[in-house]
N, C-alpha and C positions, 0 to 999 in steps of 0.2 A: 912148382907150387908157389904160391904167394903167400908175399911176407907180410903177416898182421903184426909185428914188433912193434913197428913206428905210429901207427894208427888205428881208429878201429873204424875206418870206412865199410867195411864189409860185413860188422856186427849189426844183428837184428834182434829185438828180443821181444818173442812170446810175450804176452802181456797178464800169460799165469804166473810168469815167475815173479811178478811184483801186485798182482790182485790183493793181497792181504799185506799191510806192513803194520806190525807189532800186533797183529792176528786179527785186528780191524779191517776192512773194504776198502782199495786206496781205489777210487774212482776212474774211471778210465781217459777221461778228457785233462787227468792233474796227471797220472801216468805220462801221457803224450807229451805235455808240455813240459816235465823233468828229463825225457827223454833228448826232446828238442832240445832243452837248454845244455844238456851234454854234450851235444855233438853225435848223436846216435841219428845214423838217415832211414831206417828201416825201423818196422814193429808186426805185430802178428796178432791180430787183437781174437777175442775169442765172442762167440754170440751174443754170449748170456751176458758179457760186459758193455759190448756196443747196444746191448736193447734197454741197458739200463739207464746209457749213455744219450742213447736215441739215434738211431741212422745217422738222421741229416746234418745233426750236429758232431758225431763224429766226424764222418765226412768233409764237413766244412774244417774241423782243428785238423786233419788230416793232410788235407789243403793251403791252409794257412802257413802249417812248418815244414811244408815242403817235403815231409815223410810218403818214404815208398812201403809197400806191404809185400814181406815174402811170402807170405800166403793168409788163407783165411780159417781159421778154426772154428765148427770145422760142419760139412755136409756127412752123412753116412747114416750109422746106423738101421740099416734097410732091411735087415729079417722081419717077417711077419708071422700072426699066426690065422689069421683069415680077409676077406677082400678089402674091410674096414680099415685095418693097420696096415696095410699093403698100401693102400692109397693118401692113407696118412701121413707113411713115409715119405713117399713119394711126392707131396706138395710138400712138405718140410722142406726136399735136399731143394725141390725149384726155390722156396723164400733164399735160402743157403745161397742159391748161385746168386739172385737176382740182388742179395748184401753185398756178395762177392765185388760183380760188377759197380754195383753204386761207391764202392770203396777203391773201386781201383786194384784191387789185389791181382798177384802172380798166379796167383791155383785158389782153388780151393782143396784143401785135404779133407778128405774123407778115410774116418774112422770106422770100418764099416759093420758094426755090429755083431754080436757073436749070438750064441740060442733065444729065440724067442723071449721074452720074460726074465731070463736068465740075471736081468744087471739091477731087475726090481725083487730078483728074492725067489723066483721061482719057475725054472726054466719050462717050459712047455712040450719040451721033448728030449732026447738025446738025442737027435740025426743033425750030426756036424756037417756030413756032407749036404744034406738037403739046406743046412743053412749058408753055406757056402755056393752053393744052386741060387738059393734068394739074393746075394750080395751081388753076384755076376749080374743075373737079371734088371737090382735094381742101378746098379750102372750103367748097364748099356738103356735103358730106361733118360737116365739122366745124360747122358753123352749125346744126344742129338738137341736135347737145350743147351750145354755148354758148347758144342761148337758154334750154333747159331750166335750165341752171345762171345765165341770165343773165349772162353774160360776154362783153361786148363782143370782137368781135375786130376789129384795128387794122393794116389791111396796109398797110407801108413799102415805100413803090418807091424803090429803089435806083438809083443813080445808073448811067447804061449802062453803064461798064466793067464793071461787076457781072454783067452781062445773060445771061454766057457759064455764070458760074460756082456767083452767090450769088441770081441774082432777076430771072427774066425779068420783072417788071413795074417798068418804068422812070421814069412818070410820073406823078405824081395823076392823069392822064386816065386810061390804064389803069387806075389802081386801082379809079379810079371807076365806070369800065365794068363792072367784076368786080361793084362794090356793087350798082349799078343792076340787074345782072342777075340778081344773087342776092338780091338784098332791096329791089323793088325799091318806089320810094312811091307813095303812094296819098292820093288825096282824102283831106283835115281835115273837109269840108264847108265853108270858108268859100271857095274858089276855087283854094288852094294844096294845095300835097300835104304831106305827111310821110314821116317815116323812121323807120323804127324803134329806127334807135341799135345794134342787134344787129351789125353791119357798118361798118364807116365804114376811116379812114385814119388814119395816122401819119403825120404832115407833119416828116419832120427836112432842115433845111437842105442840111445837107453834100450831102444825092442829090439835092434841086429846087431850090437856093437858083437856077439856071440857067435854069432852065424859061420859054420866054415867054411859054406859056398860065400862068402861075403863077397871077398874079391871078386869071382867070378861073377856072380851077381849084378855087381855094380859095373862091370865092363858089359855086360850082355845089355845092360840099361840102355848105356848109351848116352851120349848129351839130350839128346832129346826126349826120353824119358824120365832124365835128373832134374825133378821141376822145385825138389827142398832140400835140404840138409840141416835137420835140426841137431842140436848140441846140448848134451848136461855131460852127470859122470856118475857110474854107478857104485854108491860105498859096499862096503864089504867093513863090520855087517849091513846089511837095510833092514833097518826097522819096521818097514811101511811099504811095501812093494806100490802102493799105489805113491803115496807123496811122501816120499824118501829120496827124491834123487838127488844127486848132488850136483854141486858147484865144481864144473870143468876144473882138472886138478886134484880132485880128493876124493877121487876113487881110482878105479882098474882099466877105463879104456883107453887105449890108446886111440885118440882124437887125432893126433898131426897124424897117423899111420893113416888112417881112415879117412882125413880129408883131400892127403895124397893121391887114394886112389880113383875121390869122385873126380878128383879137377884133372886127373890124366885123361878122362873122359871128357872134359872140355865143359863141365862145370864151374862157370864164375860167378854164381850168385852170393847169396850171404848166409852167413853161418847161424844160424836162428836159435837162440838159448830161450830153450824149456822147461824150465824147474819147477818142478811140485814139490814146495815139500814145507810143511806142515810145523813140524817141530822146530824146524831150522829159517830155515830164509824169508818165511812169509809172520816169522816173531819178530822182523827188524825192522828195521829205518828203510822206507821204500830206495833213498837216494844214496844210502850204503850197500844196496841189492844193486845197483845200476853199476855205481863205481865198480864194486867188485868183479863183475859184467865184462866191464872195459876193460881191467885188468889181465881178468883170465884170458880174455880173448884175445889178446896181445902175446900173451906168456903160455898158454896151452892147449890156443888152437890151433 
């Protein structure tokens, strides 16, 4: 496993977990350039901040500090409940990839939506399965644009309370099944199969840190299905199931256990800190969010 003590070249971080500092909007283009002036090589920016930011201009300060992206937050959301919002979705996740690409990003992640209506207040049905039927379809939908453009896509299964609202697929297994079905591998010629890489997963702790297939899981993945690894830490109590998470270190997961077993799989990318949270981290000093960042990630990833 490698050693992030000495450095934090392989820290990347979400650019939710510093969106608000002292519970004001911290810009996303002053984000990047706090980030740069750390010494942080990677970031994960989210939509709704680069649209505010504006494409080209992100783009360019993206350019300028020589910042890589471990992925893009995010495409998904793909359940419908008639031809109109089906095709809605559908040009959405294409705007989705075609930021992806203009950014330079490693994957896109997709979050892939859970019941119809469900995350505005008022689900349109109970059939989980059928909305699990619409998330496959609207992937494999989207995966003949992403390969054309080459753009990984990175589906994050959400931890079950999510299940209702934000992401019927709840576990690396499921997600895996989605990949397997949609991309799925094939003889190398030496006795093993391959993957394409076109499809794989987002491994963020906060949804699977729980999972008992976990390990199992993440070895079936494979390096070529391991396209993320995002990082917080879950408190006990959480206040806020949605923006409650905490700062690597001050909660229950075992993080070096679990980066262990992505990088046995031959996982060398970067550890991507994700933080929501509301009451706590996004009340502070944007460039006290970063530092502590560097820290943890040195000390408890």
């Amino acid at each position: 496993m490698r050693d992030f003590s000495q450095d934090h070249r392989w820290l990347s971080i979400n650019t939710a977990t510093v969106r608000k500092q002292r519970g004001a909007d911290w810009p996303l283009l002053e984000i990047l350039d706090a980030c740069a002036a750390r010494g942080i090589r990677a970031v994960a920016p989210w939509r709704d901040q680069v649209a505010a930011a504006g494409l080209d201009a992100t783009a360019r300060a993206i350019r300028s500090h020589g910042l890589e992206l471990s992925g893009y937050c995010r495409g998904g959301m793909f359940t419908y409940t008639d031809a109109a919002s089906r095709q809605a979705a559908r040009d959405d996740n294409r705007r989705a990839l075609d930021e992806a690409c203009t950014l330079g990003a490693a994957c896109l992640v997709l979050v892939v939506g859970g019941l119809p209506g469900a995350l505005a207040g008022k689900a349109a049905h109970k059939d989980l399965a059928s909305a699990r039927a619409q998330v496959t379809e609207g992937i494999a939908a989207l995966l003949d644009d992403a390969r054309e453009r080459r753009m990984p896509l990175a589906i994050e299964p959400l931890h079950p309370m999510y299940a209702a609202d934000r992401a019927c697929i709840n576990t690396l297994e499921q997600a895996l099944d989605v990949c397997d079905a949609l991309d799925p591998p094939v003889p190398d010629g030496t006795g093993r199969e391959a993957r394409s890489g076109a499809l794989g997963v987002a491994v963020d702790l906060y949804h699977v840190w729980w999972d008992p297939r976990l390990a199992q899981q993440i070895e079936r993945a494979g390096r070529e299905r391991l396209l993320a690894f995002h990082v917080c830490d879950w408190l006990t109590p959480t206040t806020d199931l949605l923006n409650d998470r905490g700062m690597m270190g001050d909660g229950v997961i075992d993080t070096p256990r679990i980066r262990a077993l992505v990088e046995a799989q031959g996982f060398a990318g970067y550890s991507e800190v994700e933080i929501f949270s509301a009451a706590n981290w996004w009340q502070r000093d944007g460039g006290e969010v970063l530092d502590t960042c560097i820290e943890r990630h040195r000390r408890c990833v």
